[in-house]
C-alpha positions in Angstrom: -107.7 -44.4 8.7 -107.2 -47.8 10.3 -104.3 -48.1 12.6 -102.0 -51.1 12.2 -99.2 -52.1 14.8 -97.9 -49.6 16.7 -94.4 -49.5 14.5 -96.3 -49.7 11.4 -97.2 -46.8 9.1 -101.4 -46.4 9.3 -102.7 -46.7 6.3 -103.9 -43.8 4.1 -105.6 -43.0 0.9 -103.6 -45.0 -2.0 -100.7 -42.3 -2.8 -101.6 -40.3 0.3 -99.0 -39.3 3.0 -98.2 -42.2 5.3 -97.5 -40.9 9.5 -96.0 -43.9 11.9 -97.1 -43.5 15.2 -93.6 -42.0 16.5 -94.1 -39.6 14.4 -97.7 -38.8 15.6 -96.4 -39.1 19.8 -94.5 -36.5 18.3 -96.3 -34.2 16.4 -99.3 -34.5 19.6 -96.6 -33.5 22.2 -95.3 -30.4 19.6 -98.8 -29.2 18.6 -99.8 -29.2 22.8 -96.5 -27.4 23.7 -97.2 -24.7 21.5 -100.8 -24.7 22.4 -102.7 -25.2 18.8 -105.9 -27.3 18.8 -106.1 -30.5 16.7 -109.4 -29.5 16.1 -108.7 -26.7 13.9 -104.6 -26.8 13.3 -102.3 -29.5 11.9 -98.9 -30.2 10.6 -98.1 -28.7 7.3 -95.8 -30.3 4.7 -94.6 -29.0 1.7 -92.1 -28.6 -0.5 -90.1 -25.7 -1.8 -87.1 -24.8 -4.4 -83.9 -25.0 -2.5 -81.3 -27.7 -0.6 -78.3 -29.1 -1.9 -80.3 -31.5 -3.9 -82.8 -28.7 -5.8 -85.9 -29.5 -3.4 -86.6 -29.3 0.3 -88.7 -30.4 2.5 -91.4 -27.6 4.7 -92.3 -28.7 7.9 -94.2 -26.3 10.3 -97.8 -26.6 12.4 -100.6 -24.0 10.6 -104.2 -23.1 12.8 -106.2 -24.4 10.2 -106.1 -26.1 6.6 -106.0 -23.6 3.5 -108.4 -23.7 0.8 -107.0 -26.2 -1.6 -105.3 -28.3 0.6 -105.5 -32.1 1.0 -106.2 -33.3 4.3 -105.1 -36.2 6.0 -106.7 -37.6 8.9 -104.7 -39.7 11.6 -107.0 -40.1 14.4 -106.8 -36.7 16.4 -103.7 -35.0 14.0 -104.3 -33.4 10.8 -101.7 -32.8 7.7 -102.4 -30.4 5.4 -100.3 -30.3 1.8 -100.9 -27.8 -0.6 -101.7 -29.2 -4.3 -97.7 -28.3 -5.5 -95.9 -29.7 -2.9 -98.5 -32.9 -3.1 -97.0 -33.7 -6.6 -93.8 -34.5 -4.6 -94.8 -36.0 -1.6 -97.9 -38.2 -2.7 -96.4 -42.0 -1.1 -94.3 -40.3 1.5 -93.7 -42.1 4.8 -93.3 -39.2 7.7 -91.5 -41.2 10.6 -89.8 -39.4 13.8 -86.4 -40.8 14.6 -84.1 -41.0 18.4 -80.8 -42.2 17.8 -77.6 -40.8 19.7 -76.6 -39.0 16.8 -79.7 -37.3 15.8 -83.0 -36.9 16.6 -86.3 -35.9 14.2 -88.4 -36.2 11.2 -87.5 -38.5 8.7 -89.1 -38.4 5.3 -89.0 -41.9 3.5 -90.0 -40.7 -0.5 -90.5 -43.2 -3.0 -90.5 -39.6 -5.6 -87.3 -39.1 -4.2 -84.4 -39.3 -7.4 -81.6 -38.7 -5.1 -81.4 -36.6 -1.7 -78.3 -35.2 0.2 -77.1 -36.5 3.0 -78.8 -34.4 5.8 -82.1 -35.4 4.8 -84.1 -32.4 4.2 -83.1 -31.8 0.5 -84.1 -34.0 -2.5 -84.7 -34.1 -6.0 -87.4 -35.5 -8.2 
């Protein structure tokens, strides 16, 4: 993975999962907080049947990659996504957001038909 300006996306496999580096500051600060080594663990993303919009989004850190699992390497964080969930998120842009409202993930989905207005539900 080559890293591009610092507010830029870093480029990943073509239809791979895309991780700005906000998002990364964050993920590194959550995985050392709850003590899981980026050697062996990683964010996991996935996708599951619910949400206002029929889909939702799975975000959560895992101790190590499962066996069919694509693996996507930025620098010193891993994300795993299992083969299901990858139908829906191949071309995904993961960014982390700070506003005065809210604060958190944001998932920019070019898959995405339509999604609700909080953001975590979609459908495809």
């Amino acid at each position: 993975m080559t890293a591009v300006t610092e507010d830029a996306p870093k480029t990943a496999p073509a239809k791979g999962i895309q991780v700005t580096e906000k998002a990364l500051a964050r993920i590194r600060t959550a995985m050392a907080k709850e003590n899981i080594s980026p050697q062996q663990g990683g964010l996991r993303l996935g996708v599951q049947g619910g949400g206002c919009s029929g889909l939702s989004y799975n975000i959560r850190f895992d101790t190590q990659p499962r066996e069919r699992d694509r693996i996507f390497q930025f620098d010193d964080v891993r994300v795993f996504v299992d083969p299901k969930s990858f139908i829906y998120l191949h071309g995904m842009t993961l960014d982390y957001q700070e506003t005065l409202m809210q604060q958190g993930f944001v998932f920019t989905n070019p898959n995405a038909s339509k999604s609700c207005g909080c953001g975590t539900s979609f459908s495809g």
